[in-house]
C-alpha positions as CSV (number, residue, x, y, z in Angstrom):
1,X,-6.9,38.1,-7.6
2,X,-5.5,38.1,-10.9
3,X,-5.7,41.7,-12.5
4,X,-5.3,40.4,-16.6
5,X,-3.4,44.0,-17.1
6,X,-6.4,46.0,-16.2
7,X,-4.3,48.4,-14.7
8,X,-5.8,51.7,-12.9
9,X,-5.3,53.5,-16.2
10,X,-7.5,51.2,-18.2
11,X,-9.9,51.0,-15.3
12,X,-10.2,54.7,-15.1
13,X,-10.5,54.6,-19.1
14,X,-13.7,52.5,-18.8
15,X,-15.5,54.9,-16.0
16,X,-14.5,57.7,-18.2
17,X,-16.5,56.1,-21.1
18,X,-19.2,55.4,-19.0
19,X,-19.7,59.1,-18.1
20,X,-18.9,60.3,-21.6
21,X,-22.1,57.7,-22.9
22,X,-24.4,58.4,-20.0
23,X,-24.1,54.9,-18.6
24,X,-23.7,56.7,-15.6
25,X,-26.1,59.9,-15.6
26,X,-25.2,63.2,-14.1
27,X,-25.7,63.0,-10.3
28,X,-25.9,59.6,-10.4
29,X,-24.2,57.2,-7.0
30,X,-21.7,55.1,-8.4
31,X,-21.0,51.9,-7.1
32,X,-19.6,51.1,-4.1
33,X,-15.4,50.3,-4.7
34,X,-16.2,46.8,-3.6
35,X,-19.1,46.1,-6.3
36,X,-17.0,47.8,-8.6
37,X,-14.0,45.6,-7.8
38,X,-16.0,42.7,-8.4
39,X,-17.3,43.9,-12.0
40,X,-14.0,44.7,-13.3
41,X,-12.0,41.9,-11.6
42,X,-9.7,44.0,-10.1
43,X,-8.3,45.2,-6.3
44,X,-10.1,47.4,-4.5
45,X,-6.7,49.4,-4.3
46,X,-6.9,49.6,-8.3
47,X,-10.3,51.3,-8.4
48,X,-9.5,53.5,-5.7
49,X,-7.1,54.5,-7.9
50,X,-8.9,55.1,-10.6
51,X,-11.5,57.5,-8.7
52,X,-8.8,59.3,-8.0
53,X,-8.1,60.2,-11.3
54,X,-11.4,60.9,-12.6
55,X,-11.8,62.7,-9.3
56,X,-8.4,65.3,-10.0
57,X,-10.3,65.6,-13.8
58,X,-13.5,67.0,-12.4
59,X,-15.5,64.2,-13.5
60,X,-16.6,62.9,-9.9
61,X,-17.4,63.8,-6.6
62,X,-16.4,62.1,-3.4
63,X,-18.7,63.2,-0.6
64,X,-17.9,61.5,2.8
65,X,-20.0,59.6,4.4
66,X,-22.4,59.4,1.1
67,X,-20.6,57.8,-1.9
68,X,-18.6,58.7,-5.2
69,X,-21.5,60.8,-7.4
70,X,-21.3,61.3,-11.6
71,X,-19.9,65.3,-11.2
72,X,-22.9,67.5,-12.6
73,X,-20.1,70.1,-13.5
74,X,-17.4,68.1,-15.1
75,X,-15.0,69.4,-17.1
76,X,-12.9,67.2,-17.5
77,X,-9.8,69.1,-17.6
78,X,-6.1,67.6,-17.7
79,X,-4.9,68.4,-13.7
80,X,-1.2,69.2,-15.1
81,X,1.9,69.1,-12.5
82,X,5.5,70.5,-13.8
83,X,6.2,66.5,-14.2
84,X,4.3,66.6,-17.5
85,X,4.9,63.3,-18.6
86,X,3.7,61.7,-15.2
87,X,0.3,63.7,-15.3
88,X,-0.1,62.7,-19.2
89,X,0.5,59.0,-18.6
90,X,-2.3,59.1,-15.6
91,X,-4.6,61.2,-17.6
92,X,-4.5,60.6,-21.2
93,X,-2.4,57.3,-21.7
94,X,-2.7,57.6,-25.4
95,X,-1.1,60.7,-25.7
96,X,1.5,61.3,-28.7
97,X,3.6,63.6,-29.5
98,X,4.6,64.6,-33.1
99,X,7.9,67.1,-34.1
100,X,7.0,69.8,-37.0
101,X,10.4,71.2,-37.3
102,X,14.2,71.4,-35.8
103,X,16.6,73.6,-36.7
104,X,19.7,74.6,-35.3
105,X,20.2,78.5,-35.2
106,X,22.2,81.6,-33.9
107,X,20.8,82.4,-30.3
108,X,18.9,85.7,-30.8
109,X,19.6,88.7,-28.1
110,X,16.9,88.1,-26.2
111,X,17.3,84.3,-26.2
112,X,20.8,84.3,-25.6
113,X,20.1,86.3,-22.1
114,X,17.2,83.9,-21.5
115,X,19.8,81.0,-21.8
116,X,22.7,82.8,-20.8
117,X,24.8,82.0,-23.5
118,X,26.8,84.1,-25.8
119,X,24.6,86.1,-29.0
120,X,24.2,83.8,-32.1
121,X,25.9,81.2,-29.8
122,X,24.3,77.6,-31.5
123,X,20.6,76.6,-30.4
124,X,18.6,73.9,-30.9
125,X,15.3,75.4,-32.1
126,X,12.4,72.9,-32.4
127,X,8.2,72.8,-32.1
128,X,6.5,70.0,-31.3
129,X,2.7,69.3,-30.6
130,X,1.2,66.7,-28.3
131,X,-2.6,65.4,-29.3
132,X,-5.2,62.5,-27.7
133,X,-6.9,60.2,-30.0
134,X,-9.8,62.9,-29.3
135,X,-7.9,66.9,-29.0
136,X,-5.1,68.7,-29.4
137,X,-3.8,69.2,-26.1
138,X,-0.5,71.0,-26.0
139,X,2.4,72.6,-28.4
140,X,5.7,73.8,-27.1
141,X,8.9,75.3,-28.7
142,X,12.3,73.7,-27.3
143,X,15.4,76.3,-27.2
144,X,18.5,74.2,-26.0
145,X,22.1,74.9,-26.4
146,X,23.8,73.3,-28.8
147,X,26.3,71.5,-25.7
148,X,22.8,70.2,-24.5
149,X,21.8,69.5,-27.8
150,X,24.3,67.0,-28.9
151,X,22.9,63.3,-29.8
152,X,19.3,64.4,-30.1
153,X,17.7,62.7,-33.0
154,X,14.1,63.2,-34.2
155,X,12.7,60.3,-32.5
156,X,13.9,61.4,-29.1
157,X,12.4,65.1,-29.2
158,X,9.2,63.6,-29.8
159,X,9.2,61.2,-26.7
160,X,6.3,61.9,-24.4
161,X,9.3,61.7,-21.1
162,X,11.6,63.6,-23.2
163,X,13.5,64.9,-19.6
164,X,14.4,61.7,-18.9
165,X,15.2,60.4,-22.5
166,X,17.2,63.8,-23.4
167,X,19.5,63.7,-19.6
168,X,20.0,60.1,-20.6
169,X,20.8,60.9,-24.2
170,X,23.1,64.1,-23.6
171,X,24.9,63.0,-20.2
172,X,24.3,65.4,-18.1
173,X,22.0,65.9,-14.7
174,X,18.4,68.3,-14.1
175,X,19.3,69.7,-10.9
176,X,16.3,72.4,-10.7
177,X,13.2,74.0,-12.6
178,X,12.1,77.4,-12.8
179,X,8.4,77.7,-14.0
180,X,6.5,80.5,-14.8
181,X,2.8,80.2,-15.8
182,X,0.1,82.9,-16.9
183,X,-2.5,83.1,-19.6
184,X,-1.7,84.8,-22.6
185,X,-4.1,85.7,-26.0
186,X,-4.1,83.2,-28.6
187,X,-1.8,83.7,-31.4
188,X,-2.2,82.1,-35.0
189,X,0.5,79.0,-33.9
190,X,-2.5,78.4,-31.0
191,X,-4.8,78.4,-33.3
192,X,-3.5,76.0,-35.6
193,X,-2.0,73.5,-33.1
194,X,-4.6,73.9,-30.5
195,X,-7.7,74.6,-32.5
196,X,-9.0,77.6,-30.4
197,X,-9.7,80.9,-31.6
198,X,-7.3,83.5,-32.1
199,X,-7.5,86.1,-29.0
200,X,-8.6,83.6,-27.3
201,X,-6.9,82.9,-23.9
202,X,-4.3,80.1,-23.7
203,X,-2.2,78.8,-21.0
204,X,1.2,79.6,-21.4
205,X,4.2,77.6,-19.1
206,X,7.9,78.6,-19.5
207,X,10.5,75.8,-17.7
208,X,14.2,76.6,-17.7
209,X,15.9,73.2,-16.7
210,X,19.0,73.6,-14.9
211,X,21.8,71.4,-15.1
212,X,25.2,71.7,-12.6
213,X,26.7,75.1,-12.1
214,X,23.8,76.5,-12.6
215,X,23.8,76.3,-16.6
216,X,20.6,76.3,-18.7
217,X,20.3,73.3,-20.2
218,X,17.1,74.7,-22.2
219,X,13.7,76.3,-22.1
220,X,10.6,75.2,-23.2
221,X,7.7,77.6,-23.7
222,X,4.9,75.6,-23.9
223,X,1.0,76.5,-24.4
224,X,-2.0,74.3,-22.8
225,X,-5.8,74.1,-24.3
226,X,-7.7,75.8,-21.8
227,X,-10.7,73.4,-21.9
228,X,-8.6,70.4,-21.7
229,X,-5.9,71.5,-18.8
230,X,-6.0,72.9,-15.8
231,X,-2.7,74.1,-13.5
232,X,-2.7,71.4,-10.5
233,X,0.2,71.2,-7.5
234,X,0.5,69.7,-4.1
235,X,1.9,70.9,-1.2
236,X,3.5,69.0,2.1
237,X,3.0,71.7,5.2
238,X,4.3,69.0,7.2
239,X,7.5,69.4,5.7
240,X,8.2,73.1,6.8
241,X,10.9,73.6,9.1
242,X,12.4,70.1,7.6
């Protein structure tokens, strides 16, 4: 069968519309993956994998044994893994991100200790927000050395995969993460690059990248939409002990 680029993504755009205009009504039993494989033209394999998506959003319900049902509940939150990029091309393909400033500045005390660098040691200061065609969904502040720093033009800070563009870009290696999430009030920044409400809650995600022997490469401090992300992770048990 010959797919015309109607890719999962696209396929789990169309269901997605289909909710959103109440083509298929809350509750409703959505067709079987074969009927639906037949409508779009695809492989069974590719609407599977579209459910899937919709289904990590809140938007569906799977019940065994009983069929795929219009979720009466939906959110339709973001399920966000630390592998940002890969969640934002899954669930919002169209997403763009857009640099408001860059600056390269004296590495504060507190900074410093966070990077563990030298005080007023160079940084590489920047803020960047990522929006759908339909919401704001996320704005972060970058803090990278200056040695990690080195090559980084405007177009590159504002790449969606900007892990894999910037490692590329500044020669080096991401040899761990350390994340730390919690929900913090809304400040004025939130409120203008998020739309919500000032004391409102936010989520807020620090991620220190590591490069080899253990140096910071840089921290981002980024802050999620509330209504439009939710904190999602999977875990192998059978890989204990391995």
């Amino acid at each position: 069968m010959i797919e015309n680029n109607k890719n999962y993504h696209w396929i789990a755009e169309r269901f997605r519309k289909k909710i959103a205009t109440h083509e298929w009504g809350l509750m409703e039993k959505i067709s079987t993956e074969r009927a639906l494989s037949r409508e779009f033209g695809v492989t069974r394999v590719t609407i599977r994998r579209a459910l899937r998506l919709l289904e990590a959003e809140g938007l569906i319900r799977r019940k065994q044994g009983s069929g795929t049902y219009v979720n009466p509940n939906r959110t339709h939150r973001i399920p966000l893994m630390i592998d940002y990029a890969g969640s934002m091309s899954d669930h919002v393909p169209g997403l763009k991100r857009k640099l408001i400033s860059k600056e390269i500045a004296g590495a504060s005390e507190s900074l410093a200790a966070d990077l563990n660098i030298k005080n007023g040691a160079p940084v590489l200061l920047a803020l960047r927000v990522d929006f759908s065609p339909e919401e704001f969904v996320a704005y972060d502040r970058v803090f990278i050395p200056e040695e990690f720093a080195v090559d980084l033009t405007d177009s590159l800070l504002a790449t969606v995969n900007f892990l894999e563009v910037w490692s590329e870009a500044c020669d080096f290696k991401v040899v761990s993460c350390r994340q730390t999430i919690e929900a913090v009030v809304a400040d004025d920044s939130s409120r203008e690059y998020l739309g919500v409400e000032t004391g409102a809650p936010v989520l807020k995600s620090t991620e220190s990248y590591y490069a080899e022997s253990n140096l910071v490469a840089g921290m981002f401090v980024s802050y999620y939409h509330p209504e439009h992300i939710c904190i999602s992770s999977n875990y192998n048990w059978s890989q204990l002990g391995k």
